[in-house]
C-alpha positions in Angstrom: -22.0 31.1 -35.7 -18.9 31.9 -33.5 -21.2 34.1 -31.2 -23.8 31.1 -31.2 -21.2 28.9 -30.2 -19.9 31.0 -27.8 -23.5 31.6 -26.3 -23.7 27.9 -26.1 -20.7 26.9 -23.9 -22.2 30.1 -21.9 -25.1 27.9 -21.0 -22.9 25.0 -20.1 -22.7 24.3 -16.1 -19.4 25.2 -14.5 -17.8 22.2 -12.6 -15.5 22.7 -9.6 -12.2 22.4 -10.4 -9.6 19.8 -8.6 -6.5 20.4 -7.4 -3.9 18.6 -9.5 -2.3 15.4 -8.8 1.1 14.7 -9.2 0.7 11.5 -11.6 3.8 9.8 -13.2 3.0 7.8 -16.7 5.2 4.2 -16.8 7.9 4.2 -19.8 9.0 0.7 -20.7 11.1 -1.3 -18.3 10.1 0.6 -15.6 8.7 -1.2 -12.3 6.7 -0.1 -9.2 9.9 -0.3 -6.8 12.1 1.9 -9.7 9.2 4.4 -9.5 8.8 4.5 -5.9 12.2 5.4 -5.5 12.2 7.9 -7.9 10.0 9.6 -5.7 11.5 8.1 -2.7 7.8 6.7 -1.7 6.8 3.4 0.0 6.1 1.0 -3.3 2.5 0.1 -0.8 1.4 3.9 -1.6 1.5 3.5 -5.3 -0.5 0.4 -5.1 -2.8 2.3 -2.8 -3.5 5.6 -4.3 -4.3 3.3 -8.1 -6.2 0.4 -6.7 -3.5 -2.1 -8.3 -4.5 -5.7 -8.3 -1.4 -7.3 -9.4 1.8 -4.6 -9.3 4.2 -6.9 -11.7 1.7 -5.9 -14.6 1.7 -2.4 -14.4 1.7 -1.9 -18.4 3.7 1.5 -19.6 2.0 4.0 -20.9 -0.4 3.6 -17.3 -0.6 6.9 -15.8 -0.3 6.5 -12.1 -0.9 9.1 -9.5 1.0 10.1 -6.9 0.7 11.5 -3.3 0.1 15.2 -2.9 2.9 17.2 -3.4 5.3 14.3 -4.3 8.8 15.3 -6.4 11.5 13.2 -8.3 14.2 12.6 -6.0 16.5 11.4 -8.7 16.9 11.8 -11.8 15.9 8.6 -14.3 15.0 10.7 -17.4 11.6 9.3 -17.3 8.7 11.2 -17.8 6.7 13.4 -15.1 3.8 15.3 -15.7 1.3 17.5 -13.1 3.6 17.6 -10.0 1.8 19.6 -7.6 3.5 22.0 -5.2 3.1 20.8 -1.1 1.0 22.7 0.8 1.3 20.5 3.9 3.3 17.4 4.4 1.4 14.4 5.3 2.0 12.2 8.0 1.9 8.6 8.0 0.2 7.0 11.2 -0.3 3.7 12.0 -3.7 3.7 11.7 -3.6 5.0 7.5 -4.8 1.8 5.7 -6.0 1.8 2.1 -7.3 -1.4 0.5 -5.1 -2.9 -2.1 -5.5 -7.0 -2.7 -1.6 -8.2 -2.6 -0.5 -11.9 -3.4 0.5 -13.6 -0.3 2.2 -17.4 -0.6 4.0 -19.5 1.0 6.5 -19.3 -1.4 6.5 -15.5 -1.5 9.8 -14.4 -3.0 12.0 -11.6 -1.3 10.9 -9.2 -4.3 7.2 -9.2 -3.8 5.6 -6.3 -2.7 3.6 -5.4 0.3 -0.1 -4.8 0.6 -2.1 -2.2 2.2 -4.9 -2.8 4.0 -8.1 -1.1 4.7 -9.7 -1.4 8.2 -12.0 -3.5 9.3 -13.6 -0.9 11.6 -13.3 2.7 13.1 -11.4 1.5 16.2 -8.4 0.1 15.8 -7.4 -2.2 18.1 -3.7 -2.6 18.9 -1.9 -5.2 20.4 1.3 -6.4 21.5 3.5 -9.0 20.4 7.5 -8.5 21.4 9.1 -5.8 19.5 5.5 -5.8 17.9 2.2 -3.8 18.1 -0.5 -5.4 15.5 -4.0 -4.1 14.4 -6.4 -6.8 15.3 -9.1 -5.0 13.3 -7.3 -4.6 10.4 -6.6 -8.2 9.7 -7.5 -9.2 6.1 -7.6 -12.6 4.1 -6.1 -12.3 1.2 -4.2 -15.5 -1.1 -4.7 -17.9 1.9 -3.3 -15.5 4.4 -4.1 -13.1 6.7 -2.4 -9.9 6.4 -2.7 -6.8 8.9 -0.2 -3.5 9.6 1.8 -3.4 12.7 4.8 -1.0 14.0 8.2 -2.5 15.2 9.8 -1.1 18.1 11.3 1.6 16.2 8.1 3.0 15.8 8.1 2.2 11.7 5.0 0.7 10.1 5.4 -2.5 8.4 3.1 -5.5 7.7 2.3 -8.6 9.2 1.5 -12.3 7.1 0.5 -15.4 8.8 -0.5 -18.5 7.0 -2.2 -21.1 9.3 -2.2 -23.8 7.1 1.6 -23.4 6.7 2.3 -22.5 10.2 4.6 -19.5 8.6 5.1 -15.8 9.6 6.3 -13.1 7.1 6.8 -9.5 7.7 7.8 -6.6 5.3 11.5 -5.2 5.5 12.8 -1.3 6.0 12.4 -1.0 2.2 8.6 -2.3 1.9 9.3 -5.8 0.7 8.1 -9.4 2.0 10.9 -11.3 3.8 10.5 -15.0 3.2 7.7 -17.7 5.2 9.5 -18.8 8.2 7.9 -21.1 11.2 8.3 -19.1 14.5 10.9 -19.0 16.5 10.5 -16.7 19.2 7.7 -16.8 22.0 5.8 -14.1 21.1 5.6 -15.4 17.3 4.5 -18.5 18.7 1.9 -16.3 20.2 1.2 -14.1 17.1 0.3 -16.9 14.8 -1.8 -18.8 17.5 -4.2 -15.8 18.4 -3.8 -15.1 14.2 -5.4 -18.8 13.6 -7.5 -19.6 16.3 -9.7 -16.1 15.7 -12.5 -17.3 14.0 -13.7 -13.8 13.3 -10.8 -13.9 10.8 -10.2 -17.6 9.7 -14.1 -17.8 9.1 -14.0 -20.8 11.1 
């Protein structure tokens, strides 16, 4: 019977193996921004890379993967399992946009966490605003907003919110959170939320 067996599994068809992924399962108490910095990633590539519709209900136990080649960076005594070792070290570009759907408000508190965005098409298309450069194609509404990625003047990648019906801006800080709504002040906010709101091809209107 052994040999049948064996002849049997013989027979079966031989898949193609993956590489592994680094994946990290979620112990209790543990949150999105305690992970990322266990890993000392952008919280925006975790909710990328699993598709996560709402990151404050990430139940433990979830087994989340990472990017390629990722390793702890400190030590939390959590658990760790299928780190993969680097083979190249990936770059982030302005341009790298996955589609996550975040929870923009008006209210947005300084915790919440930043989306990422898919682009609208091949091209992008960037513009200037001040200090900023924004991704016209990339725009997406999402919780009333519209949300697209931009880079500051320091050349770091960050995210841009504008709620028409508010008149409010909101941009994500150095550590990948939302700030909080504030009307602009500056000219070139002034200008950001006009062109934002008066696109139809992104307010639907």
């Amino acid at each position: 019977m052994r040999r049948a067996l064996l002849a049997l599994l013989l027979l079966l068809p031989v898949l193609p193996l993956r590489a592994a992924e680094p994946v990290h399962v979620v112990q209790q108490k543990e949150t999105l921004s305690s992970i990322a910095r266990l890993y000392g990633i952008p919280v925006a590539t975790l909710i990328s890379l699993n598709a996560i519709d709402d990151p404050d209900k990430v139940k433990w136990g979830t087994s989340l993967r990472l990017p390629a080649g990722t390793r702890p960076v400190e030590s939390t005594g959590t658990a760790v399992t299928a780190v993969a070792t680097p083979t190249a070290t990936p770059t982030a570009t302005p341009t790298a946009k996955p589609e996550v759907k975040p929870e923009i408000r008006t209210t947005t508190p300084a915790t919440a966490r930043p989306p990422v965005l898919a682009k609208r098409s091949a091209a992008p298309d960037w513009r200037n605003y001040g200090p900023l450069q924004v991704d016209w194609n990339a725009w997406r509404p999402m919780a009333g907003s519209l949300v697209a990625p931009g880079v500051n003047s320091q050349g770091q990648t960050l995210y841009v919110a504008v709620n028409c019906g508010a008149r409010r801006l909101n941009v994500t800080g150095p550590a990948g959170a939302w700030k909080t709504w504030d009307a602009p002040r500056e000219s070139f906010e002034q200008e950001l939320l006009g062109a934002a709101c008066r696109d139809t091809s992104l307010t639907g209107g």
